[in-house]
C-alpha positions in Angstrom: 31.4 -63.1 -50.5 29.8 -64.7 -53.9 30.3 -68.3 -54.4 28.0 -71.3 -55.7 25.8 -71.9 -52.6 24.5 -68.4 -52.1 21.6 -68.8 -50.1 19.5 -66.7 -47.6 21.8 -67.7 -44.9 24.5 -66.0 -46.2 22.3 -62.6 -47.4 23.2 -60.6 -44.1 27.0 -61.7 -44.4 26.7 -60.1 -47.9 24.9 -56.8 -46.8 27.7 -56.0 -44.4 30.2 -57.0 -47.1 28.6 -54.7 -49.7 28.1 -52.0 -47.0 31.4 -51.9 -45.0 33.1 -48.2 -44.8 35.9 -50.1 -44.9 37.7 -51.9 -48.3 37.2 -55.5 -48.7 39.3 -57.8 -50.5 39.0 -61.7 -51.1 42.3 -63.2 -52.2 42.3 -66.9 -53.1 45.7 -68.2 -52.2 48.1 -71.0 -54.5 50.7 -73.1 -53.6 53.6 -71.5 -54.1 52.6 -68.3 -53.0 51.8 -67.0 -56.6 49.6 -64.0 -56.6 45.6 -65.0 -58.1 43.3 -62.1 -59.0 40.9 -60.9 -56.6 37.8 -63.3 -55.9 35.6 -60.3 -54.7 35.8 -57.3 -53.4 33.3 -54.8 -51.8 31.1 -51.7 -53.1 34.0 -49.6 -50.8 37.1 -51.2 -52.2 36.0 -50.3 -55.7 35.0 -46.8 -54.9 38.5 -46.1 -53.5 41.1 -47.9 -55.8 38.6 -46.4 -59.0 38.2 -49.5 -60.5 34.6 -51.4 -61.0 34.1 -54.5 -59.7 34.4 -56.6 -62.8 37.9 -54.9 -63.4 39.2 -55.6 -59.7 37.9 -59.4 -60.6 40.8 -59.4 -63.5 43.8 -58.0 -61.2 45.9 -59.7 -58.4 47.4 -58.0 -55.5 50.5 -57.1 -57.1 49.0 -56.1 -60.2 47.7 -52.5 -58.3 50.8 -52.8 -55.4 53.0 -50.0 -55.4 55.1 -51.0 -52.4 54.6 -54.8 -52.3 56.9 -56.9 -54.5 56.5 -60.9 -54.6 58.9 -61.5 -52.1 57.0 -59.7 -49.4 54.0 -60.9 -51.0 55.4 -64.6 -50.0 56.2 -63.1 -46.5 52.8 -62.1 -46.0 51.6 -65.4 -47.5 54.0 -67.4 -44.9 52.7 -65.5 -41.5 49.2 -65.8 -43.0 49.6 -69.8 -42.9 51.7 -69.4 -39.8 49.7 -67.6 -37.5 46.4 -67.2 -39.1 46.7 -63.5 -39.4 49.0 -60.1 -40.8 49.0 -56.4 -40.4 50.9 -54.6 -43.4 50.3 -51.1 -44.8 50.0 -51.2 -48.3 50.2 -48.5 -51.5 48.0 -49.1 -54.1 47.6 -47.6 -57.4 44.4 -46.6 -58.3 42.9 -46.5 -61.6 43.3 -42.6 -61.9 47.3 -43.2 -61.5 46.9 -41.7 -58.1 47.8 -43.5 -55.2 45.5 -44.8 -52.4 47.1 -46.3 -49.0 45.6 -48.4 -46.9 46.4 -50.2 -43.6 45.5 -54.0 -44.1 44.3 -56.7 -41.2 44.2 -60.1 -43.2 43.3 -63.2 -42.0 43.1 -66.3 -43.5 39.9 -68.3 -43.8 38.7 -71.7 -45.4 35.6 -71.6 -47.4 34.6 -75.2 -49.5 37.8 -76.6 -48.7 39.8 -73.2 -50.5 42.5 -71.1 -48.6 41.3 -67.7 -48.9 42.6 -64.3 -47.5 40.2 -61.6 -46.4 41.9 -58.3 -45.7 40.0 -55.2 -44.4 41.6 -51.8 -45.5 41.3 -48.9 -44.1 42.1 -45.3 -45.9 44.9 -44.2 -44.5 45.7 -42.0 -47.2 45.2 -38.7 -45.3 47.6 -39.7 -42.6 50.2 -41.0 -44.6 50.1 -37.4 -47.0 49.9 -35.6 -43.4 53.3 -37.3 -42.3 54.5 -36.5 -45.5 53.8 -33.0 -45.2 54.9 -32.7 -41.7 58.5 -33.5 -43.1 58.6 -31.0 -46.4 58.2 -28.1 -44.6 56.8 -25.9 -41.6 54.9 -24.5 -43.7 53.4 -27.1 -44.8 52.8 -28.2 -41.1 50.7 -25.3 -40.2 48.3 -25.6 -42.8 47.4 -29.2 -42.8 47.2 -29.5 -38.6 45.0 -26.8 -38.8 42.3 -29.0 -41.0 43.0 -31.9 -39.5 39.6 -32.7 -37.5 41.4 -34.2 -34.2 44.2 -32.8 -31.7 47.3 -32.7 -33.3 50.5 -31.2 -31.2 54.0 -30.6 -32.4 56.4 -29.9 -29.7 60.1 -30.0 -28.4 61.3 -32.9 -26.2 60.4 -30.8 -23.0 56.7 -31.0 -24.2 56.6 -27.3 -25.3 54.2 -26.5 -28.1 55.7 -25.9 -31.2 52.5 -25.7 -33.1 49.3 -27.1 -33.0 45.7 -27.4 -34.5 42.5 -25.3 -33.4 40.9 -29.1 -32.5 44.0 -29.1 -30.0 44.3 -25.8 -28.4 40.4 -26.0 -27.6 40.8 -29.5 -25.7 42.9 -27.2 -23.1 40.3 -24.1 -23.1 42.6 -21.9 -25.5 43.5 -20.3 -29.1 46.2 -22.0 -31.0 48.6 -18.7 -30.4 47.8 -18.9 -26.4 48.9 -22.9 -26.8 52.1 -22.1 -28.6 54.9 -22.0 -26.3 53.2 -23.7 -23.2 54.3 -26.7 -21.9 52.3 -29.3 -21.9 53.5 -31.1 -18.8 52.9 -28.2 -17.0 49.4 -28.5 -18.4 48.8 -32.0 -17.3 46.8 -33.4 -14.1 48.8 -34.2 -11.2 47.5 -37.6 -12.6 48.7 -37.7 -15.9 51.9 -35.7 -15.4 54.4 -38.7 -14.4 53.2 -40.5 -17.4 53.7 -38.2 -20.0 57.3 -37.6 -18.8 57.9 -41.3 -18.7 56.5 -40.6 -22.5 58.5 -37.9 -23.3 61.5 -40.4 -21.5 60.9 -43.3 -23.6 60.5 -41.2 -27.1 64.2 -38.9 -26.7 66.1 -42.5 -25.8 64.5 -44.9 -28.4 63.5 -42.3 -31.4 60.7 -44.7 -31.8 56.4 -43.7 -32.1 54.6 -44.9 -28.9 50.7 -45.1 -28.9 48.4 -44.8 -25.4 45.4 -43.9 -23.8 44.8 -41.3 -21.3 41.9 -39.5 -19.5 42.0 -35.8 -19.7 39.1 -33.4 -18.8 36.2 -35.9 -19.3 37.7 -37.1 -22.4 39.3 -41.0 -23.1 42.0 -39.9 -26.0 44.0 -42.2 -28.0 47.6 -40.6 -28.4 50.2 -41.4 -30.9 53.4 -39.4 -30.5 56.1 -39.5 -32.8 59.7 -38.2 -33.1 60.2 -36.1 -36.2 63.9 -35.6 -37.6 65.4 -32.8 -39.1 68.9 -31.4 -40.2 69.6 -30.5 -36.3 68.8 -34.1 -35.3 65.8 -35.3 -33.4 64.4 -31.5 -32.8 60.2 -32.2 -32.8 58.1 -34.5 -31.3 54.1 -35.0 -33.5 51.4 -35.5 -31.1 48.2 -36.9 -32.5 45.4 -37.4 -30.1 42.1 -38.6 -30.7 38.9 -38.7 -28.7 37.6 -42.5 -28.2 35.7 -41.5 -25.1 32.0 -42.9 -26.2 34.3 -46.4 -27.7 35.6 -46.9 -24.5 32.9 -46.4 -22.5 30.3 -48.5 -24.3 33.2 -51.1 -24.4 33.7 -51.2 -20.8 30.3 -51.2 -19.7 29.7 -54.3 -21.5 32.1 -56.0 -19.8 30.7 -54.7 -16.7 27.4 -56.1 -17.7 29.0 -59.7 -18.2 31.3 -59.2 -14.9 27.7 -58.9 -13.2 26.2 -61.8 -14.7 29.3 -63.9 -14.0 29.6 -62.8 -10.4 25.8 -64.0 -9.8 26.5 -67.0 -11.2 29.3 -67.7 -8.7 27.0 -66.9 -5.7 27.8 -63.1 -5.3 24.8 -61.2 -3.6 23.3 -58.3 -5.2 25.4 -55.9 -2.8 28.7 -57.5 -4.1 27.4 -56.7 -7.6 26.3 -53.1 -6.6 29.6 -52.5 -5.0 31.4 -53.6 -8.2 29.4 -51.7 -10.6 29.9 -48.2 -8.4 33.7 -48.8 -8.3 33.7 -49.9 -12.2 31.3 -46.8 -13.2 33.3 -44.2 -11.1 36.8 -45.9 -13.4 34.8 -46.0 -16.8 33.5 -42.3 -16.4 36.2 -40.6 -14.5 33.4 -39.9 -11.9 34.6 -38.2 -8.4 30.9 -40.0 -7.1 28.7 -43.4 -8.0 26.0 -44.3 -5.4 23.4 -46.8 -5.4 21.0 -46.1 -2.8 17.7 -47.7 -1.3 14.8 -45.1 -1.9 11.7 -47.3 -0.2 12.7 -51.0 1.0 15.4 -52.7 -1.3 17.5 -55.7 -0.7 20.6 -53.5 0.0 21.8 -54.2 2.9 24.1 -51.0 2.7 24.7 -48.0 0.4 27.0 -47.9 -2.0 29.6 -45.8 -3.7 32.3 -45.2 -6.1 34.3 -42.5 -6.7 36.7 -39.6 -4.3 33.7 -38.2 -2.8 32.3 -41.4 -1.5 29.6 -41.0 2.0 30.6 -37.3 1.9 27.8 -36.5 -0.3 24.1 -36.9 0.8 21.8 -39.0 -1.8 18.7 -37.2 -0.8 20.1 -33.8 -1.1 21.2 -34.4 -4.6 17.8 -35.8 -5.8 15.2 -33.0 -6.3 11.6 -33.6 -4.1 9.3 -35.6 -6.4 6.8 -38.3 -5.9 8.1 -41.5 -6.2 4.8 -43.2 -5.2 4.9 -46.2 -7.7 8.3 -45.3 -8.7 9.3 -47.6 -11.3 12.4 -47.6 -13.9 10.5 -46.5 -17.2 12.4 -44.5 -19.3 10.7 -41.5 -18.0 12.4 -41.6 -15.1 15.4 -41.3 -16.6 17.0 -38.1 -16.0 19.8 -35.4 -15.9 19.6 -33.0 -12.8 22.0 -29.8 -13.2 24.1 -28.3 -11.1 22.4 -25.4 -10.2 19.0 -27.1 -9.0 20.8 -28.7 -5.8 21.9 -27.2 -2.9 24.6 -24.3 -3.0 27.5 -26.5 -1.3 26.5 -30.0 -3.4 26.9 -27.7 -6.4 29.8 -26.2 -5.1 31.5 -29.9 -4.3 31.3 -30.8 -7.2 32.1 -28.2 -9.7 35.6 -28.1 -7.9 35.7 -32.2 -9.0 34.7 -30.3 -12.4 31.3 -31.6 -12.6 28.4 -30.0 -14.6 25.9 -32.3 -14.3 24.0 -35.3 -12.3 22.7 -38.7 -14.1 20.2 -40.3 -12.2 18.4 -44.2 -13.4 15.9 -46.1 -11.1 15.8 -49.5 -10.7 12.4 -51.2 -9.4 13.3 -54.3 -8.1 9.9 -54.8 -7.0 6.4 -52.8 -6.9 7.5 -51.5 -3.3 11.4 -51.8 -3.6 13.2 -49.1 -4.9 16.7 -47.7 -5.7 18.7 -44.8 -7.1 22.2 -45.2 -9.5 23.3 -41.8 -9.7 26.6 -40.9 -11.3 28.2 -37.4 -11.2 29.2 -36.4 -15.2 32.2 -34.5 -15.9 32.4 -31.1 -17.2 33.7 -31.4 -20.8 32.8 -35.0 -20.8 32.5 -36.3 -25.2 29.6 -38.3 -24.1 25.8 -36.9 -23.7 23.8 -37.0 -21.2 21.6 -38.8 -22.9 23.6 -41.6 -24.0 25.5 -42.1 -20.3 21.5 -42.3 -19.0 20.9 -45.0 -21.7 24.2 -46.9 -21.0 23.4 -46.8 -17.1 19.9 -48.1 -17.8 21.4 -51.3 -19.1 23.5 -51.2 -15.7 20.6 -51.0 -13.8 18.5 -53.4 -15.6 21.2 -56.2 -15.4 21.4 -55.0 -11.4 17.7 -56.0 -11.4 17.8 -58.9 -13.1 20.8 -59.9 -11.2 19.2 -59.3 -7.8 16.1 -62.0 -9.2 18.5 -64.2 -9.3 20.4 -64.0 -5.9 17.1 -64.6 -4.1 16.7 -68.2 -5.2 20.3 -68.6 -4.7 21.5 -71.2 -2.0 20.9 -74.7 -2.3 20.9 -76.0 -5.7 17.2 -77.7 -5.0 15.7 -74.3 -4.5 17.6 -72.7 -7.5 16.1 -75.1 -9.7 12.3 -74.4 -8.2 13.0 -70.9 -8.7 14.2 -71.5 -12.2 11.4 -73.6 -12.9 8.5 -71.4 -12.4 10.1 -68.4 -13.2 7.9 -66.5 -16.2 11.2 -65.5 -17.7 12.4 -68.5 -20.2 15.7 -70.3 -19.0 18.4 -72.3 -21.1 21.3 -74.2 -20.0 23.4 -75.2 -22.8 26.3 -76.7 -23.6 29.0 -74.1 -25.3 27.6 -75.8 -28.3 24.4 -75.3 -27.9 23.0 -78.7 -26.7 20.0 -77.8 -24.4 20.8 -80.0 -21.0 18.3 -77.9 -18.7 15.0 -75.5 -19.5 12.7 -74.4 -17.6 8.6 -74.6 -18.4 8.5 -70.7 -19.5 10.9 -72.0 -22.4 8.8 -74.6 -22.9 5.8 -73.1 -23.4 7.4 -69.9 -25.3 8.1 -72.8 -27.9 5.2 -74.7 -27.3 6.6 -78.2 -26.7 7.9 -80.2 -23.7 11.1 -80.0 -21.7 11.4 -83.4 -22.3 11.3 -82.9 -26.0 13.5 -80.0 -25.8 16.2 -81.5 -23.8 19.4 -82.9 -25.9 18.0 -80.5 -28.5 20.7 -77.9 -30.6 19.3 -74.3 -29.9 20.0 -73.4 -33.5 16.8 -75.1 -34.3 14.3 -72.9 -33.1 16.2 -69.8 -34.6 14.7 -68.4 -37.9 17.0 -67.0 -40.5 19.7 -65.9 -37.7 22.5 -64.9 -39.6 26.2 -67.2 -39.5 28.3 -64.3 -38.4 25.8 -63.6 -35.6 26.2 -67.0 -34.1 30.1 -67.0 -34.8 30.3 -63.6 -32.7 28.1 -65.0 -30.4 30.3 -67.6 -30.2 33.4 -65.6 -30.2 31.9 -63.3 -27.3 31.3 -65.9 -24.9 35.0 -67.6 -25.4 36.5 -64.1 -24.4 34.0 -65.0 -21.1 31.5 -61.6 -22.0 27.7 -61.8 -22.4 25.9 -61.6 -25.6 22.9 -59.9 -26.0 20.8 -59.1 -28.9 17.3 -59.9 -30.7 16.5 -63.2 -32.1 13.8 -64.5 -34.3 12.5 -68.0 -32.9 10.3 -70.4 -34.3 7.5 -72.6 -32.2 6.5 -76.1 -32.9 3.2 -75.7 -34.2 5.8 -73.1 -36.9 4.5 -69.8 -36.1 7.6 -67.1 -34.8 7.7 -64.7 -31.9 11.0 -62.4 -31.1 12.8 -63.1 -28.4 15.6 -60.7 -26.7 18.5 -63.0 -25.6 21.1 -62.6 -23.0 23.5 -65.3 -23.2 26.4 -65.5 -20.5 28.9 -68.0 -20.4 29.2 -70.6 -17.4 32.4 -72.0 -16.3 33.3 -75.1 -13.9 35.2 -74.8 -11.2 38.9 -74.0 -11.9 38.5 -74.0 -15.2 39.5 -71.4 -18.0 37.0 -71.8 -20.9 33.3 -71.6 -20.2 31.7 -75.1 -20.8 28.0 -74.0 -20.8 25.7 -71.0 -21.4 23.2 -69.9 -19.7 20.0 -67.9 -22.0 17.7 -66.0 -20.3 14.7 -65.1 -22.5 12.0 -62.7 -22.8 9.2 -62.2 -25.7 9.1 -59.2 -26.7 6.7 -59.6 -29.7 4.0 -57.5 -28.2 6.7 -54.5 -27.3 7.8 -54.3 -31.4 4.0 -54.6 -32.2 3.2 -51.9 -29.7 6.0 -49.6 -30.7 5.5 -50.5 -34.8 1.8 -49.1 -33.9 2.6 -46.0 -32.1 4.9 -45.1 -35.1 2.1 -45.8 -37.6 -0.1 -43.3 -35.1 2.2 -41.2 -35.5 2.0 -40.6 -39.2 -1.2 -41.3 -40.4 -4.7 -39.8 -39.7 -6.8 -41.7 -37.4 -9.7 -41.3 -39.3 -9.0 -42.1 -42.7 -5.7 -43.8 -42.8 -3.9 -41.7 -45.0 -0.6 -39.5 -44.4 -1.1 -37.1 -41.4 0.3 -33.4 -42.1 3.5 -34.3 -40.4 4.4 -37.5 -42.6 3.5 -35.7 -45.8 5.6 -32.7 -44.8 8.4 -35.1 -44.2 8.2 -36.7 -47.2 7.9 -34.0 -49.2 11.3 -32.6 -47.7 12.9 -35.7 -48.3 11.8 -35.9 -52.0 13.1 -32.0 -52.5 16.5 -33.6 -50.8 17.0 -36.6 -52.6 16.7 -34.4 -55.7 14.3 -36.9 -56.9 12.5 -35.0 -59.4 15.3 -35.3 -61.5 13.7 -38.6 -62.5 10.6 -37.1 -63.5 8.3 -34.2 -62.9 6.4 -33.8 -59.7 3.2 -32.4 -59.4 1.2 -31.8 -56.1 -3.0 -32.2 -56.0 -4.3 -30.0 -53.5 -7.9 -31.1 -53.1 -10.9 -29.6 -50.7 -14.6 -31.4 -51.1 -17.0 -29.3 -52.6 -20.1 -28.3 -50.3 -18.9 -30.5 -47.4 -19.5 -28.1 -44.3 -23.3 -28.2 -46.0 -23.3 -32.1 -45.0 -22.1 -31.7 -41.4 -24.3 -29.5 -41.0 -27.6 -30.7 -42.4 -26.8 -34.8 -41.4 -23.8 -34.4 -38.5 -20.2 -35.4 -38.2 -21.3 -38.9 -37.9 -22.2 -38.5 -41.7 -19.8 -36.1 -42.5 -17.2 -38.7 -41.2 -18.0 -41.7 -43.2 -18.0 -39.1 -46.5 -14.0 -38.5 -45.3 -13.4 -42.2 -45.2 -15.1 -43.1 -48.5 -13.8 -39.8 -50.0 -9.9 -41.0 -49.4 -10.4 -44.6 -50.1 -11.6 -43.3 -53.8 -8.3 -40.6 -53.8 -6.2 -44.0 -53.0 -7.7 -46.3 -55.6 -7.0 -43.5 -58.8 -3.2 -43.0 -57.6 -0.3 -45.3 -58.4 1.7 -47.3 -55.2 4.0 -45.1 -54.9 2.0 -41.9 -54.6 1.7 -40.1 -51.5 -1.8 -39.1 -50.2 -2.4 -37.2 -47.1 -5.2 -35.6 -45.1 -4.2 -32.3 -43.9 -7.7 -32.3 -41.8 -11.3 -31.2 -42.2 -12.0 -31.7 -45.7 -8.6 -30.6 -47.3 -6.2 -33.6 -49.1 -3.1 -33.3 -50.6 -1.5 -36.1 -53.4 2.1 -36.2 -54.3 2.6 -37.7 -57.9 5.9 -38.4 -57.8 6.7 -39.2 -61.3 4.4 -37.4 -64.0 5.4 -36.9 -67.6 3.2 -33.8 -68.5 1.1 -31.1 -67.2 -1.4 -33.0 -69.5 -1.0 -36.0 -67.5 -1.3 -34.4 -64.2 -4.4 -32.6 -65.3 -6.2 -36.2 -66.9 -5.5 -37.4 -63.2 -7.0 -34.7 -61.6 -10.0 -35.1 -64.2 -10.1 -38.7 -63.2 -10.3 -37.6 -59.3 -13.1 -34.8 -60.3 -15.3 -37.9 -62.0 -14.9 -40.1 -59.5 -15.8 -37.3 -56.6 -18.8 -37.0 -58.2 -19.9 -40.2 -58.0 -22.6 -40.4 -55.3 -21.6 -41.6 -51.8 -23.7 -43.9 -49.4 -24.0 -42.8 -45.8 -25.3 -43.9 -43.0 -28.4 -45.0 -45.9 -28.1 -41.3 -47.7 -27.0 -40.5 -51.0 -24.7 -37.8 -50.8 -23.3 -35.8 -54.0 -20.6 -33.5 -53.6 -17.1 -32.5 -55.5 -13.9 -31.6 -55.3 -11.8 -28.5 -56.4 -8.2 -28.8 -56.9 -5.5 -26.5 -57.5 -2.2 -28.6 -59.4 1.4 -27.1 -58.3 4.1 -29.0 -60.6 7.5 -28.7 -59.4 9.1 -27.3 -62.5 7.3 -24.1 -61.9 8.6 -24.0 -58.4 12.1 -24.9 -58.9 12.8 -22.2 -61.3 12.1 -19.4 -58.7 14.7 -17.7 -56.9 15.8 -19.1 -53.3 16.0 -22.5 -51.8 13.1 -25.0 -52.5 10.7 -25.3 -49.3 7.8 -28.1 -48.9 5.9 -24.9 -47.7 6.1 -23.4 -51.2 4.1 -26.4 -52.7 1.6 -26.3 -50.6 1.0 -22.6 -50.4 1.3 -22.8 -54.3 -1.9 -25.3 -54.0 -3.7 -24.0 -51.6 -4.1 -20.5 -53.9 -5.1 -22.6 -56.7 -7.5 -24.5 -55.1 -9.1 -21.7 -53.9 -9.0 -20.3 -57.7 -11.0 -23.3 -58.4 -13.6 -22.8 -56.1 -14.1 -18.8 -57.3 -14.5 -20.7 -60.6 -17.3 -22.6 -59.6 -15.8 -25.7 -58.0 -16.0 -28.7 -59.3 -12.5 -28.1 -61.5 -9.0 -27.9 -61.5 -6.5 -24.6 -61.6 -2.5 -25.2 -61.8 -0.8 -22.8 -60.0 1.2 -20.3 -62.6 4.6 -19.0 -62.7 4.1 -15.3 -61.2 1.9 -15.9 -58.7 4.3 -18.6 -57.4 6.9 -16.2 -57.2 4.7 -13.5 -55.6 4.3 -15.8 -52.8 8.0 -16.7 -52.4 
């Protein structure tokens, strides 16, 4: 939102503002109820409605309603300073005469003493043209729910299909025509079968659209249905269903994370937690078997399960032989065992519980104690494999953490002890962040005392942490959930470290709220260093710094994407050092090395910032120029690179003279060929002029012409 105390504080607030998918209006609001023009509005609300920013800034509300007049502008005024909060669909004219609806959430908010109204649109316009539709004609009807991208039904009131979309018939294993005419009660799990009569019940006596969630072949789906009129009376019945599986599951496993955290904090052992997350995991997945297991001497006193299946199934049977000598929960443990690599009746079990696949995640509670979640994942299930190991990672890493805190727990003495040497930093905080209790890995993370710390806001060793972080924070431990995220902290002595949080909130005894938080801290400075340096490994050559293959190949492709030679011409230097195989050979690669290095530091110091240059290995470099007004212009460069290769080069005490021969490719000459434009072209384009320039004597430069660029395409 713009206003007079802009600041870095508000920047992140800004760049989701400016980058929302969804519109974003800012409505002051008068006494009276009269309507003001627009305060702001976002880079998405602008885009839809067709109007620029600066315009929107000149309109009110009403000025661009088509449906809202200023009577129900005052009603939406009144439940906005009644409740806080209104839902309203709205039609909007946009600048093209068309019209744009959207479905509004406002809320009212204070900012510098001003009542302001912030509502969030989403476009809607589809739906609302599709309803349309679905009334004109049948017709009509076929032909938009066949592009609609989700599961959309039309059927009598016995549930038979009237029509329906392809997305539809292939969430029951068919072709539109086989779907047409089946029932689609008869087509419904003994589980879901009462409920969609009691559905079908409520929608013939009330004539009314009811929305709810159901699990259906692996998939969480979000079902409107509503009764659709026509001259014979209330004939049709539109179902729209769409998949929210991966929503729901990431949703509900965060709660299970804080319903962990919270049970340890009561005084729950670790096999109360385990016991709870099987039973949650076998609900959230719609999994016929959870287990969590003992593989060498955990602190289970029992194996767990969740799930129809239950003891039935053997643990070991379903986890193929491997050494698990040091077994540990890195992420290459992490795993998805098929069907088809366990024994014949396992697989058999469970592909009649329509399972395709096993998910397995170890969690090392100690060097020598060991266990096994594993989760059976259902045939047609929305959600990788991938994604329910990463999700059950967090499961078992809270389950670890969790069990290092049940051992301390007892007395309240020994909890503290524990606490207090423990190497992973502790917080207890008010629910406004008044430090009351810390323990010395906090204190030395921020290098100062517990006694100084103590009374302290934990806001003050935060650097730059965005408001509407803290207020979600905030509003995630009042709902009772754990927040967890990355923050930047500062020390005392002022230098900053990252820490990742988990904040959980504590309640007292009988009561509702929480009162406190507890923050367990970790630094993980050195893991973002370590993983910022394997990227950079990963793109750049070792031995002179430059671009590796890979990264120039990439960037080339991206360049060719973005269509960015549209802002100038591009031209691409491919260079190979005169007489260099003649060094390594007569001084050694020791030599020949330290030529490379000095030999790219020059290529670097001739090219602009924004250049790219890469070693493709040996003695062969490749710049990127990505902005170059001329051939003229690329060939003075390249004269510039000839001059300064020539220079002598100090090695190892020796005076070395070599060259360089370059062939020049510009992308005009490229682009005007026949085909698609491949970052394989420029360089093969290169590569042939370079070696022109060496059967011309070295020493020179060759651009690449016209036909024999299209002789190699």
């Amino acid at each position: 939102m713009t206003n007079s105390r802009s600041d870095e504080s508000t920047l992140p607030f800004r760049l989701f503002f400016d980058s929302s998918n969804d519109a974003m209006f800012v409505i002051p609001l008068a006494s009276g109820g009269v309507p003001l023009p627009f305060l702001d509005v976002n880079a998405q609300a602008s885009h839809l409605t067709g109007y620029s920013r600066e315009e929107m800034l000149t309109l009110s509300p009403l000025d661009i309603a088509e449906n809202v007049d200023m009577q129900q502008w005052r009603t939406v005024i009144e439940t906005l300073q009644r409740v806080g909060e209104a839902s309203l669909k709205a039609a909007l004219r946009k600048k093209n005469g068309k019209v744009l609806h959207l479905e509004l959430s406002v809320r009212q908010v204070q900012l510098d003493g001003t009542d302001l109204a912030i509502a969030v649109g989403r476009d809607i316009s589809g739906r609302v043209e599709s309803e349309y539709a679905l009334r004109e004609t049948e017709r009509d009807l076929t032909a938009l729910i066949n592009a609609h991208p989700e599961s959309v039904i039309l059927t009598t009131f016995d549930s038979t299909v009237v029509r329906c979309n392809r997305s539809a018939a292939e969430r029951f294993g068919m072709t539109p025509d086989q779907l047409q005419g089946q029932r689609l009660i008869d087509l419904s799990s003994a589980q879901n079968e009462p409920g969609r009569r009691e559905v079908m019940r409520q929608i013939s006596s009330s004539n009314q659209p009811i929305r709810f969630q159901d699990f259906r072949d692996g998939m969480r789906l979000d079902n409107t249905v509503t009764p659709i009129g026509n001259s014979a009376g209330r004939a049709r019945v539109a179902i729209f269903s769409r998949d929210v599986s991966a929503q729901y599951v990431r949703v509900e496993v965060e709660n299970l994370l804080g319903d962990i955290d919270r049970r340890i904090l009561k005084g729950s052992d670790i096999d109360s937690a385990a016991r709870h997350a099987c039973d949650r995991l076998a609900h959230v997945f719609n999994s016929p078997w959870v287990t969590l297991q003992s593989i060498s001497g955990t602190p289970l006193k029992s194996r767990h399960f969740g799930g129809v299946l239950g003891e039935s199934v053997d643990l070991e049977e379903c986890l193929p032989k491997r050494d698990m000598t040091n077994w540990s929960d890195a992420e290459e443990n992490l795993r998805i065992i098929e069907l088809d690599s366990l024994p014949a009746h396992l697989g058999q079990i469970f592909r009649s519980h329509n399972c395709e696949q096993l998910a397995e995640v170890p969690i090392a509670f100690s060097k020598s104690q060991s266990a096994a979640l594993v989760i059976a994942l259902h045939a047609k299930s929305s959600f990788r494999g991938s994604d329910v190991l990463d999700l059950l990672d967090h499961v078992a890493s809270r389950l670890r953490v969790a069990w290092g805190k049940t051992r301390e727990l007892g007395k309240l003495s020994l909890l503290r002890q524990a606490l207090e040497h423990s190497s992973t930093a502790v917080v207890l905080a008010t629910l406004r962040g008044r430090i009351v209790w810390c323990n010395r890995a906090i204190s030395d993370s921020v290098g100062t005392s517990q006694e100084n710390l103590l009374g302290r806001q934990t806001r003050e060793f935060l650097v730059d942490t965005a408001e509407s972080t803290l207020v979600e924070m905030d509003r995630t431990l009042r709902e009772g959930k754990t927040w967890t995220g990355e923050c930047d902290m500062r020390r005392a002595d002022g230098s900053t470290f990252t820490a990742l949080q988990s904040v959980s909130p504590v309640y007292e005894e009988g009561a509702g709220t929480p009162s406190h938080v507890i923050i367990i801290q970790e630094d993980i400075t050195d893991h973002k260093q370590s993983q910022a340096r394997i990227r950079y490994l990963a793109e750049h050559d070792a031995l002179t710094g430059l671009k590796n293959r890979a990264a120039l190949m990439s960037q080339i492709v991206s360049i060719l994407a973005d269509g960015r030679r549209s802002t100038g011409q591009l031209a691409l230097l491919y260079l190979d050092i005169d007489r260099f195989k003649a060094v390594n050979d007569t001084h050694g690669h020791g030599v020949g090395d330290q030529l490379l290095v000095e030999f790219a530091a020059r290529l670097r110091q001739l090219v602009r910032e924004d250049d790219i240059v890469a070693r493709l290995g040996g003695d062969e470099f490749v710049i990127v120029l990505r902005k170059v007004d001329s051939a003229e212009k690329a060939g003075h460069i390249a004269q510039k690179l000839l001059d300064r290769a020539a220079e002598p080069i100090c090695c190892d005490g020796l005076e070395l003279k070599v060259g360089t021969s370059i062939g020049i490719v510009l992308l005009a000459d490229l682009s005007g060929s026949k085909g698609p434009l491949e970052a394989t072209d420029l360089l093969r384009a290169g590569d042939h002029a370079m070696y022109q320039a060496k059967q011309s004597g070295r020493n020179r430069y060759v651009f690449a012409n016209r036909e024999h660029i299209a002789a190699l395409r």
